[in-house]
ZAMARGU-4260 file (C-alpha; in steps of 0.2 Angstrom, whole numbers, plus 5000, padded with zeros to 4 digits):
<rodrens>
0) 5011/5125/5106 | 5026/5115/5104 | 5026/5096/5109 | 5041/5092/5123 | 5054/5082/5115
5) 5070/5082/5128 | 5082/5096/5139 | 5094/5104/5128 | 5111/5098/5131 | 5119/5116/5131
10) 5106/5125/5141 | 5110/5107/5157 | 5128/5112/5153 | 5126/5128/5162 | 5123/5122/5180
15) 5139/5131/5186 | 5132/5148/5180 | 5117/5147/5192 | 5121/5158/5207 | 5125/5172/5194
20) 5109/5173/5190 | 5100/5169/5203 | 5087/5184/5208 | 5089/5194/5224 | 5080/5190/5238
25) 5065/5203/5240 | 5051/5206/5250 | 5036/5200/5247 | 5024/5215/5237 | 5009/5218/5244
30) 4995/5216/5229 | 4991/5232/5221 | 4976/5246/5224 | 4962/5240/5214 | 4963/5246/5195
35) 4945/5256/5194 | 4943/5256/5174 | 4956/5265/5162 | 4960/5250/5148 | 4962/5261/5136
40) 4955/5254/5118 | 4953/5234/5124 | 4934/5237/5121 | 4936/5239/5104 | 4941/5222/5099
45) 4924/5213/5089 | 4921/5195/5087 | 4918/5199/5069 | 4936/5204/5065 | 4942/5192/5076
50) 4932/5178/5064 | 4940/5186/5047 | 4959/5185/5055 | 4957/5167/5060 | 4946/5161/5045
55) 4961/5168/5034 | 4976/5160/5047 | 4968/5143/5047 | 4962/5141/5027 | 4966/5128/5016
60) 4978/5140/5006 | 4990/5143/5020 | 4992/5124/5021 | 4995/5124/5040 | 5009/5137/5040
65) 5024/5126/5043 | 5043/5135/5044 | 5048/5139/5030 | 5033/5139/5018 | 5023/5148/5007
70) 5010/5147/5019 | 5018/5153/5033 | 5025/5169/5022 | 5009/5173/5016 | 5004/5173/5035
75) 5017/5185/5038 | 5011/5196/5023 | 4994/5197/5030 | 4998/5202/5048 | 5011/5216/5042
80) 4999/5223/5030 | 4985/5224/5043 | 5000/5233/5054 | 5005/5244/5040 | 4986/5249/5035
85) 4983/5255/5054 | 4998/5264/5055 | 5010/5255/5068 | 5027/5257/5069 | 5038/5243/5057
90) 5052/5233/5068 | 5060/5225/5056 | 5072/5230/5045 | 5079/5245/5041 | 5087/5243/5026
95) 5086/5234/5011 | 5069/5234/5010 | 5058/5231/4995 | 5041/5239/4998 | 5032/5244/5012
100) 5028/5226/5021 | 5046/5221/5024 | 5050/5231/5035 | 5039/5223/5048 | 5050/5207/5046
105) 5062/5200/5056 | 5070/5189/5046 | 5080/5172/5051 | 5092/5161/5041 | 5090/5144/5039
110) 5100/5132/5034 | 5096/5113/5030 | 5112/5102/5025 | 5108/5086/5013 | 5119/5071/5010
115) 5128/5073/4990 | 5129/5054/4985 | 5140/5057/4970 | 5154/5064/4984 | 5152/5051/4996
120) 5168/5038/4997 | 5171/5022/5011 | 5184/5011/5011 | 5187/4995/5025 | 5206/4991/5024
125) 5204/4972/5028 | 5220/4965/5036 | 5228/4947/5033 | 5226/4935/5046 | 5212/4924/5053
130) 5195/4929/5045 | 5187/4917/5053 | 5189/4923/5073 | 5172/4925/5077 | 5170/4933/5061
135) 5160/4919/5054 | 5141/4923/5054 | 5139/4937/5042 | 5122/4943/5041 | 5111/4945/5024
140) 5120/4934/5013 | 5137/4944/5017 | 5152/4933/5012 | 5169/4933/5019 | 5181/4947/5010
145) 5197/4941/5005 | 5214/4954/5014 | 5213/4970/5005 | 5203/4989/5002 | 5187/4986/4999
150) 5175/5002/4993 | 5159/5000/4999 | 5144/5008/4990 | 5136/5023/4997 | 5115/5021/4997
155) 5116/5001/5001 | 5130/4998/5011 | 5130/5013/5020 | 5123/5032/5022 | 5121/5047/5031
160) 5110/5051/5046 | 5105/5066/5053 | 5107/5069/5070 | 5091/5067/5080 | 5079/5078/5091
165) 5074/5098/5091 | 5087/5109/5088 | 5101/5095/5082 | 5117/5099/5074 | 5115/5100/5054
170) 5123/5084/5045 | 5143/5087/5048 | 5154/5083/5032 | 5173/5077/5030 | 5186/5068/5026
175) 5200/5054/5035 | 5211/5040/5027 | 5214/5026/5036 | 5205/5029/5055 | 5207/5013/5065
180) 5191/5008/5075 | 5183/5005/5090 | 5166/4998/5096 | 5159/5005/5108 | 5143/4995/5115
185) 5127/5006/5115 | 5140/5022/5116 | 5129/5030/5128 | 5138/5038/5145 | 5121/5036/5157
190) 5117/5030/5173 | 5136/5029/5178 | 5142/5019/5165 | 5154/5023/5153 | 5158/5011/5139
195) 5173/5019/5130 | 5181/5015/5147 | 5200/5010/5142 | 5197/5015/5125 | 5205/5028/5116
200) 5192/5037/5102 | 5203/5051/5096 | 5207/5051/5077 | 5194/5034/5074 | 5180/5027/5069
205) 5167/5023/5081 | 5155/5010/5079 | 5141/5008/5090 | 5125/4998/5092 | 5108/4998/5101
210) 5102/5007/5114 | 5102/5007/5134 | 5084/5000/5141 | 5081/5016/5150 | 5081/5025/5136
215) 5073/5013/5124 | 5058/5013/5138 | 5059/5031/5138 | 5058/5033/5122 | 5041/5024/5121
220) 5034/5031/5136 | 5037/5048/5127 | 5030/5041/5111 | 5015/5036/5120 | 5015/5053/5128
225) 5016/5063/5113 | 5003/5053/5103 | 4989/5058/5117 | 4980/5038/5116 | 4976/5024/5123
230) 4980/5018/5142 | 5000/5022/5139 | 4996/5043/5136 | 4999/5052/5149 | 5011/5068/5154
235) 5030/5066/5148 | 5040/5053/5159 | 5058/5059/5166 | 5071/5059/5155 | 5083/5045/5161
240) 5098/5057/5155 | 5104/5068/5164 | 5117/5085/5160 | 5133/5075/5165 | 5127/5060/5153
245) 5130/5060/5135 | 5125/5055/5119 | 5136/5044/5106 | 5137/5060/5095 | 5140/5069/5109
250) 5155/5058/5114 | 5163/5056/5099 | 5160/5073/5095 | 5169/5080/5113 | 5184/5067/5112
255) 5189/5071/5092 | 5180/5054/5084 | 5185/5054/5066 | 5165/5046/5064 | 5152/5037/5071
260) 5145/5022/5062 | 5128/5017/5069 | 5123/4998/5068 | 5106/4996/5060 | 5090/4987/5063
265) 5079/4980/5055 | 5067/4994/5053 | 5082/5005/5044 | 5088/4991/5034 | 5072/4990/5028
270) 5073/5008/5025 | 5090/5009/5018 | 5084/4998/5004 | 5068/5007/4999 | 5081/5024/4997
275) 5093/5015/4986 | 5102/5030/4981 | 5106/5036/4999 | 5097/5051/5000 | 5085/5055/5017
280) 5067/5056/5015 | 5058/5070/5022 | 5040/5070/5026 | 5026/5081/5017 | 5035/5097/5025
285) 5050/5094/5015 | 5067/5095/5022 | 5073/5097/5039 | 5078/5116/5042 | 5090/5123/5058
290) 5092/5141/5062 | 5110/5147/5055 | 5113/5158/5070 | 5108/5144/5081 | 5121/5130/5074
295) 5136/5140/5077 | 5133/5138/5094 | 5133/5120/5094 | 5149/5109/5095 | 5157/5103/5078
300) 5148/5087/5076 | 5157/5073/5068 | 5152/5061/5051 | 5136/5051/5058 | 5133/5035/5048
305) 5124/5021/5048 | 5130/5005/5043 | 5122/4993/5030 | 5125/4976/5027 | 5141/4977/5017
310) 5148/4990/5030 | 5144/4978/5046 | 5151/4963/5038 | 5166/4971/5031 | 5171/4981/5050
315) 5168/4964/5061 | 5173/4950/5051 | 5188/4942/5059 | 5183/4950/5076 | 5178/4947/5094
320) 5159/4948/5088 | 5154/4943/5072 | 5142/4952/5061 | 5128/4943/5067 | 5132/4944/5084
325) 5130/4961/5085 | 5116/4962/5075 | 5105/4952/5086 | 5110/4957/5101 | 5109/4974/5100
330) 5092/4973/5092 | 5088/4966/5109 | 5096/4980/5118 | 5108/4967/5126 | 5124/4974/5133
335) 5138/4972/5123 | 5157/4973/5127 | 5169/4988/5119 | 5182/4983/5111 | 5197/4991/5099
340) 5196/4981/5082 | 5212/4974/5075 | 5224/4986/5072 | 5227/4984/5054 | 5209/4985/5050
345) 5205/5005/5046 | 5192/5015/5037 | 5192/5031/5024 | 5179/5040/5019 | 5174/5056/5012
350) 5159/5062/5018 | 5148/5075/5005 | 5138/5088/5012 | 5128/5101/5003 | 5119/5115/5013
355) 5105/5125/5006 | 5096/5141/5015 | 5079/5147/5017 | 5070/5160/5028 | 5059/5163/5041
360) 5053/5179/5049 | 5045/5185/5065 | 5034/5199/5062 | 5035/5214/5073 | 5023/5231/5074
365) 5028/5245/5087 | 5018/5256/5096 | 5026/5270/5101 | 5025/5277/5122 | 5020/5294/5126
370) 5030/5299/5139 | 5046/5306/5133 | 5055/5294/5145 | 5045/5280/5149 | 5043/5275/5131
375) 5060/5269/5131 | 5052/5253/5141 | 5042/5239/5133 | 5027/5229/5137 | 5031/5213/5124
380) 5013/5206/5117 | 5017/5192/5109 | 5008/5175/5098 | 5015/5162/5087 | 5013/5162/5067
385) 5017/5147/5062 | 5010/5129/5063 | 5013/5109/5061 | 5009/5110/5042 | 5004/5095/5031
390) 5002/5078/5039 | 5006/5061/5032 | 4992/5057/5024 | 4993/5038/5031 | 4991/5044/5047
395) 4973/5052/5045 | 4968/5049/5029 | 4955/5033/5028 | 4950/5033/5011 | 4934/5021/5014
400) 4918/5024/5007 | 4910/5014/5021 | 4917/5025/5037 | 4907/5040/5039 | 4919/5057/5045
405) 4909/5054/5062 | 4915/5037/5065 | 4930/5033/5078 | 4943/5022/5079 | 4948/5010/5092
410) 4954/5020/5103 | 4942/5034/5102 | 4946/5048/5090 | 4937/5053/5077 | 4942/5046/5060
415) 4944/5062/5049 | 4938/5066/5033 | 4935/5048/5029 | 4931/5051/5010 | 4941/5068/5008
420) 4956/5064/5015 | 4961/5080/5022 | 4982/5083/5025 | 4980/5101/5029 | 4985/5103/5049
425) 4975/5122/5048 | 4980/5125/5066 | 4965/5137/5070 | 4967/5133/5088 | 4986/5132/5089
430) 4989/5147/5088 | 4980/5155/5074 | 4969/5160/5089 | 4984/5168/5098 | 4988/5178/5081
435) 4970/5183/5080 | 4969/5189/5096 | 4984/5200/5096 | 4980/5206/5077 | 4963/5211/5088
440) 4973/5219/5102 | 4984/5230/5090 | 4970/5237/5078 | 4962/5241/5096 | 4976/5249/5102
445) 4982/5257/5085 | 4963/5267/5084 | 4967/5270/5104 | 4980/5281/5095 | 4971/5288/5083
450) 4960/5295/5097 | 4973/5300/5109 | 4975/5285/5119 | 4990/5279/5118 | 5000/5271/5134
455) 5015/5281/5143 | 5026/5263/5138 | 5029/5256/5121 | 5019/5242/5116 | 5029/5229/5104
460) 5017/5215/5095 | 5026/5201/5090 | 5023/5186/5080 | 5035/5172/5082 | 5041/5161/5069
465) 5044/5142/5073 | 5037/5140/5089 | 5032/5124/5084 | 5052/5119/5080 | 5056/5122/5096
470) 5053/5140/5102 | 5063/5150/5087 | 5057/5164/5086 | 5056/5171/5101 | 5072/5162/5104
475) 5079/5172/5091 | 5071/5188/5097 | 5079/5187/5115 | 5097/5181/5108 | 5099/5194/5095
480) 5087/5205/5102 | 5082/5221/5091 | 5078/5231/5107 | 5088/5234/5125 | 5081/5218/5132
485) 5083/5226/5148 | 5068/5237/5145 | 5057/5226/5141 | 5045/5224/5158 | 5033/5210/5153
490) 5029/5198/5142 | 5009/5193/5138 | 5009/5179/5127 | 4993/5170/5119 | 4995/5153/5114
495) 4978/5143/5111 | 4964/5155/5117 | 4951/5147/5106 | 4943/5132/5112 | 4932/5127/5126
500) 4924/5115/5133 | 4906/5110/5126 | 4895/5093/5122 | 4908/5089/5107 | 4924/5092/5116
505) 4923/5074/5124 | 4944/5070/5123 | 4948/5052/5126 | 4965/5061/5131 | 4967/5061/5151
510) 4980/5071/5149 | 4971/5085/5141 | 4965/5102/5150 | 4951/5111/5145 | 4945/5125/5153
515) 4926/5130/5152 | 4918/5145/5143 | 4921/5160/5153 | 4939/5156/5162 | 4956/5156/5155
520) 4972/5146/5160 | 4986/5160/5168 | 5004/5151/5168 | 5018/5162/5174 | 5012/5175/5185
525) 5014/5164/5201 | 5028/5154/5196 | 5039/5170/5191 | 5028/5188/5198 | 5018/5189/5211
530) 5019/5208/5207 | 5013/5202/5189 | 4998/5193/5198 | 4992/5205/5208 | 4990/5216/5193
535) 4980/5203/5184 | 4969/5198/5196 | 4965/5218/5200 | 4963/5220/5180 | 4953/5204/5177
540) 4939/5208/5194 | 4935/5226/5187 | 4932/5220/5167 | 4930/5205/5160 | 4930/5196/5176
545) 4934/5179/5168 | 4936/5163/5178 | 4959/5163/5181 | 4962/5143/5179 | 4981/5142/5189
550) 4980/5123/5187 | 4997/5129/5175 | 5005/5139/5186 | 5014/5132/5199 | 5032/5126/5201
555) 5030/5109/5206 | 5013/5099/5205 | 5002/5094/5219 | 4986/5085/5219 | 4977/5099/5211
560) 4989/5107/5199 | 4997/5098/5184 | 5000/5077/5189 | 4985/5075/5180 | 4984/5057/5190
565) 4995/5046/5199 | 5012/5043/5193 | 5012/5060/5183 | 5021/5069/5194 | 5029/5078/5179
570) 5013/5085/5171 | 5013/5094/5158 | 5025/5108/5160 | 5015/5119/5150 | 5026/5135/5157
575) 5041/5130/5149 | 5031/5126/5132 | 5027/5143/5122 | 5038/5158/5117 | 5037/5166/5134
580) 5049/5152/5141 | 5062/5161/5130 | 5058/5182/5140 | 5058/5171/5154 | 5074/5167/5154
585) 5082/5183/5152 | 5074/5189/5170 | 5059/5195/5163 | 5043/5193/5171 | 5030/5183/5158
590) 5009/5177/5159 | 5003/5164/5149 | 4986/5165/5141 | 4978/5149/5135 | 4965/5138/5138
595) 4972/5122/5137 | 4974/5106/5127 | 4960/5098/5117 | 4956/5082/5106 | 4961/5092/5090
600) 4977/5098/5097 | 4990/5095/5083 | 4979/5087/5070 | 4968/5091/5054 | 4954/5094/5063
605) 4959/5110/5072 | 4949/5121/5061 | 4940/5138/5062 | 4923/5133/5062 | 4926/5125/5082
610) 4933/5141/5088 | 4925/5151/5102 | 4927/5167/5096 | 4917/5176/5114 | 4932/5167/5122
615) 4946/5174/5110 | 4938/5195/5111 | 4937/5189/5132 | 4955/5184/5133 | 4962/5196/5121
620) 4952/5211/5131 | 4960/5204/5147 | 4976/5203/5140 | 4975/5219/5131 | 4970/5227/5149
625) 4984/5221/5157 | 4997/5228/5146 | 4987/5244/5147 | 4988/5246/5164 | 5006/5240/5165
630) 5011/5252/5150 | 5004/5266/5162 | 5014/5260/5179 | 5025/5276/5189 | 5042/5272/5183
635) 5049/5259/5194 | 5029/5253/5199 | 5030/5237/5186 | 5032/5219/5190 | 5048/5212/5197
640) 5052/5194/5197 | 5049/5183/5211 | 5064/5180/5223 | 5062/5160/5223 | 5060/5153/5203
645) 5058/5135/5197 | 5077/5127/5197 | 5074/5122/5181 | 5070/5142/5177 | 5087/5147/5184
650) 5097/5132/5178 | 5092/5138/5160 | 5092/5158/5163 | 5111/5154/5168 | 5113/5146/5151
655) 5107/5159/5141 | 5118/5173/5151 | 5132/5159/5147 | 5129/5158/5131 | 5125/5179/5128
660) 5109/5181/5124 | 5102/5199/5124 | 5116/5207/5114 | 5108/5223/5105 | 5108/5216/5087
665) 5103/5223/5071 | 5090/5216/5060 | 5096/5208/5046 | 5091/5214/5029 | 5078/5206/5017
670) 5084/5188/5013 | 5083/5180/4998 | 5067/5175/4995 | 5060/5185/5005 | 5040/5190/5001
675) 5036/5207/5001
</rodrens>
C-alpha cells in the first residue's frame, strides 16, 4: 500500500469536467436474495500453498521487490509460470515473445533522465555600473566580479534538480543565450497571493527562494505523518494548496520561463559540496524511474536549477538584495519582495540531459467465461507485485553489539537486527500477502476448470507493478487498457491481508488499524456500490462468515470511521490508496480487502514468518466467493455504482475521461530487457 504524498496537479485541473461524469441518479437496490452456497472452487485454496507463495515473495533474494529490479522480475517470473503450469489464459503480449512466460506480461516503459555534466554550460553576463547597490554581502567567501561574462562551474556553483513528488516531470533539458532575470520571492501562487504580480517571466530566468509557512508547516506535518512516531504522527494534514494554486515549476512552466534557479539552503549546500561533480545521488534503489507513457502527459517542464554559491553571488550582486540578504531570509521563510534584476544582467546556459529506459510489467492470467456472451464481461481480481525495496541502511541499521534485536528505541519501535543489520524491506505483509492470496484464488479457480466449474464471466487476475510509486500499474492497465474497460463489472483487490492483531502487535502508532483475527477491513462497497455490498454481506454470512470492518469505508469520517482522534478529521483515506482507486475512477464499482496498517508497515521487519496465513485462506475464500457469484449474475444483475460518490471520486473520474483513459490499447511487445 502506497504512502500519500499530495493531489496530482492534472487530475485538480479537471474540475470543469465533473457533471460529465457525474452518475445517474438511481433508486436505491434492495439488497439481494441470500446466496445459499455455489463458490465454485474457493474451498480449494490451503494455507500450505499459501505459505510457499509468500515465503518465496518476501525472501531475501527478491530483495524487497522495488520497480524496476531484479527482484521484482523474478516476482513476475514466478507468478506467470505458476499461471502458465495451471493452464490460464496469458494477457500480455501477443507478439514478440520469447518463451512461454512473456506472454503473461504487460510490459511498461520507463524512462529515468540524468544530469550530463560534461554538456552543462552557465554564463552571468555582469553589467557595468554600481556593484555595490546592495550587492555588497556576498555569502561564502564570494568576492565581487568585475563587469563582464562570467562561466560558472557546473557541480559547485550550480546543478540540476529534479522536480519533486510522485509522478514528477523527468528532468527537462535546453538551451538560451542571454535570458534576463526576475526574482520571484518564494514563487508560489497560494493562498491568494501571487508574487510574479507586475512581472513579466516569459523568455527569463527565474530565481526564486524559500518557501511559504503554510507549506513548510505542511510539509513537516506530513513528514511527521508519514514516519508514523512519536506525538506529531497522525493521519495526513490538508494540503494548503489547492487546484487553482501552483507551484514555481509549474508557473514558470505555464508562462514560457526560460529556467528556474532555486536559492539553496544550508542543507543543500552542504549537499552540493559532497557531490562535487554535479551528479544526483540516488538511494540504495538506484535512480529515479517515471512511466514513459505517463510523462507525455505532463506539461513541458522548464530547466530547474539550484544555485550554489558562485551562481547567487554572481545573479544579485549590485541588486535590491544582496546575496546574503536572500540567503538569510529565505532560510527563515521571510517574505521577500519580487523584483526584475537589472536589465543588462542576463544568463546562458545549456542544460544536458540524458534519459535512460528500463521496464516494468504487470502480470496478467485470464480465465475464460462459459457463456458464449456473458464471457465477454469481466470480474478484475487484482494485488500488487512490487514493494519499497532496500532501505538506507542508516535508518534501521544499529550496528551495536550491546543492543539486543529486541530492544527499542526512544519512541518505541523495535530496533532491527541490531547485529545483522538488515536493508531488505521483504514486504510480506505489503502485499506479498495480496499476491499470495490471488496466486491462491487462481490455482483454485484454474482446477475449478479443470473439473467443470468454471463461471459464466471471465475472470482476469492481475498483478500490478509500482503500486508503491504511486498506483502504476493499474494506472497503466485503466489508461491503456488491454480489454473493453466497459466490460469490466468489478474489481476485488487485496492489499495487506496478512496481519492481525496478537500480543506482539503492540504499535506505538495511533494512527494505525489493525483488525482482529477473524474480520477483514471492506473499503469501497458503501462508498461506491451498495449493490456491490449487499452481495458481500449475502456471500460472507453463508461461508466464511468473517467479521466485515467498514471503519474504511465511508466517504467522510465520523466519530467512528477513519479520524482516528481529534483533529484528524482527514484519516487515513485508505480508499484512495491501492490499485482499485485507479477501476474506480473509470465508473467501475471496486471492494477493498485488507486488514489494516501495523507497526512493520513499510519497514525491514515485514517478513513472512508474522504472517497469519488462516487470515490470508479466509480473505482470499471470501474474496474468491464473491467474484464467483458475481461472475455468475443474469446479464444486467451485477453491481452498479452508487448515485452519490465522494467529490473527490468524481473530481478525479472527470480527469481521467479528460485526460482519455480507457482507449482499447495493445500490449506492447517484450521490452528490452525483459526476463522470460
Amino acid at each position: 500500500m502506497r504512502r500519500i504524498i499530495g493531489l496530482s496537479a492534472l487530475l485538480l485541473a479537471a474540475l470543469f469536467a465533473i457533471a460529465a461524469v457525474k452518475p445517474t441518479p438511481q433508486k436505491a437496490r434492495k439488497a439481494k436474495a441470500t446466496v445459499t452456497g455455489g463458490f465454485g472452487n474457493a474451498d480449494a485454496i490451503s494455507i500450505n500453498e499459501l505459505k510457499d507463495y509468500d515465503y518465496f515473495l518476501a525472501s531475501d533474494q527478491l530483495e524487497g521487490r522495488n520497480l524496476p529490479s531484479r527482484g521484482y522480475d523474478t516476482a513476475a517470473l514466478y507468478v506467470a509460470s505458476h499461471l502458465s503450469e495451471w493452464g490460464l489464459k496469458p494477457g500480455g503480449s501477443t507478439e514478440g515473445t520469447d518463451g512461454p512466460l512473456q506472454p503473461y506480461f504487460m510490459p511498461i516503459d520507463l524512462t529515468t533522465t540524468q544530469p550530463n555534466p560534461e554538456g552543462m554550460k552557465l554564463s552571468v553576463n555582469i553589467p557595468a555600473g554600481r556593484p555595490g547597490r546592495g550587492g555588497r554581502g556576498g555569502f561564502g567567501g564570494g568576492t565581487t566580479l568585475p563587469a563582464g561574462v562570467h562561466e560558472v562551474r557546473y557541480g559547485s556553483g550550480w546543478m540540476v534538480t529534479p522536480a519533486q513528488g510522485r509522478n514528477a516531470p523527468p528532468l527537462a533539458g535546453g538551451e538560451f543565450t542571454n535570458a534576463g532575470v526576475v526574482f520571484a520571492g518564494n514563487g508560489y501562487v497560494i493562498g491568494g497571493q501571487n508574487p510574479y504580480s507586475g512581472i513579466d517571466v516569459h523568455g527569463k530566468v527565474v530565481v526564486v527562494a524559500g518557501m511559504p509557512p503554510a507549506l513548510v508547516a505542511y510539509q513537516a506535518a506530513m513528514a511527521a505523518a508519514r514516519g508514523g512516531r512519536g506525538a506529531a504522527a497522525g493521519a495526513p494534514p490538508t494540503n494548503p494548496m489547492t487546484a487553482d494554486d501552483m507551484t514555481p515549476a509549474q508557473y514558470a512552466a505555464k508562462n514560457g520561463a526560460a529556467a528556474l534557479i532555486s536559492i539553496p539552503n544550508y542543507q543543500q549546500l552542504s549537499a552540493m559540496a559532497e557531490r562535487g561533480a554535479g551528479r544526483l545521488n540516488f538511494g540504495p534503489n538506484g535512480a529515479n524511474w517515471t512511466v514513459t507513457k505517463f510523462d507525455a502527459a505532463h506539461d513541458a517542464g522548464v530547466p530547474s536549477l539550484i544555485a550554489g554559491i558562485d551562481l547567487v553571488n554572481a545573479l544579485f550582486q549590485g541588486e535590491r538584495l544582496s546575496a546574503a540578504q536572500i540567503f538569510d531570509r529565505s532560510g527563515a521563510n521571510e517574505a521577500l519582495p519580487s523584483f526584475a534584476l537589472s536589465p543588462e544582467k542576463t544568463v546562458s546556459a545549456t542544460i544536458a540531459i540524458s534519459t535512460e529506459h528500463n521496464h516494468g510489467e504487470n502480470v496478467i492470467g485470464i480465465l475464460e467465461g462459459s457463456d458464449p456472451v456473458l464471457k465477454n464481461e469481466y470480474v478484475v481480481m487484482s494485488a500488487h507485485l512490487d514493494h519499497i525495496g532496500l532501505a538506507n541502511a542508516a535508518a534501521d541499521c544499529h550496528p551495536n553489539p550491546v543492543l539486543a534485536p529486541g530492544d527499542t528505541t526512544a519512541d518505541g519501535y523495535p530496533i532491527t537486527n541490531a547485529v545483522n543489520c538488515d536493508v531488505i524491506n521483504n514486504g510480506a505483509d505489503d502485499d506479498g500477502s495480496g499476491s499470495t492470496g490471488l496466486l491462491g484464488i487462481a490455482h483454485a479457480f484454474a482446477e475449478g476448470a479443470a473439473k467443470g466449474m468454471r463461471p459464466k464471466r471471465t475472470i482476469l487476475f492481475l498483478w500490478n507493478a509500482g503500486e508503491e510509486k504511486g498506483l502504476w500499474g493499474s494506472q497503466y492497465f485503466n489508461e491503456f487498457p488491454p480489454i473493453d474497460l466497459s466490460k469490466v463489472v468489478v474489481d476485488l483487490n487485496m492489499d495487506m491481508i496478512g496481519r492481525t492483531k496478537n500480543a506482539n502487535s503492540v504499535d506505538p502508532d495511533p494512527s494505525h488499524y489493525l483488525v482482529n483475527p477473524g474480520a477483514v477491513l471492506v473499503v469501497g462497497p458503501n462508498i461506491s456500490s451498495n449493490d456491490l455490498e449487499a452481495t458481500l454481506e449475502s456471500v460472507n454470512n453463508n461461508f466464511q462468515k468473517l467479521k466485515l470492518d467498514h471503519f474504511y469505508d465511508v466517504t467522510a469520517p465520523d466519530a467512528t470511521h477513519d479520524n482516528l482522534g481529534p483533529n484528524k478529521v482527514t484519516g487515513q483515506r485508505i480508499f484512495y490508496r491501492s490499485d482499485h482507486y485507479n477501476f474506480a475512477k473509470m465508473g467501475i464499482p471496486i471492494a477493498f480487502f485488507s486488514d489494516g496498517l501495523h507497526l512493520d508497515y513499510h519497514r525491514v521487519t515485514d517478513s513472512p514468518d508474522k504472517i497469519d496465513f488462516n487470515e490470508i485462506q479466509q480473505v482470499s475464500k471470501t474474496a474468491a466467493a464473491v467474484a464467483w457469484v458475481i461472475g455468475n449474475e443474469p446479464e444486467g444483475a451485477t453491481p452498479k455504482l452508487n448515485a452519490e460518490l465522494p467529490p473527490l471520486l468524481v473530481r478525479d473520474m472527470a480527469a481521467a475521461k479528460a485526460a482519455g483513459w480507457g482507449k482499447l490499447t495493445p500490449v506492447l511487445p517484450p521490452l528490452p530487457g525483459e526476463p522470460f
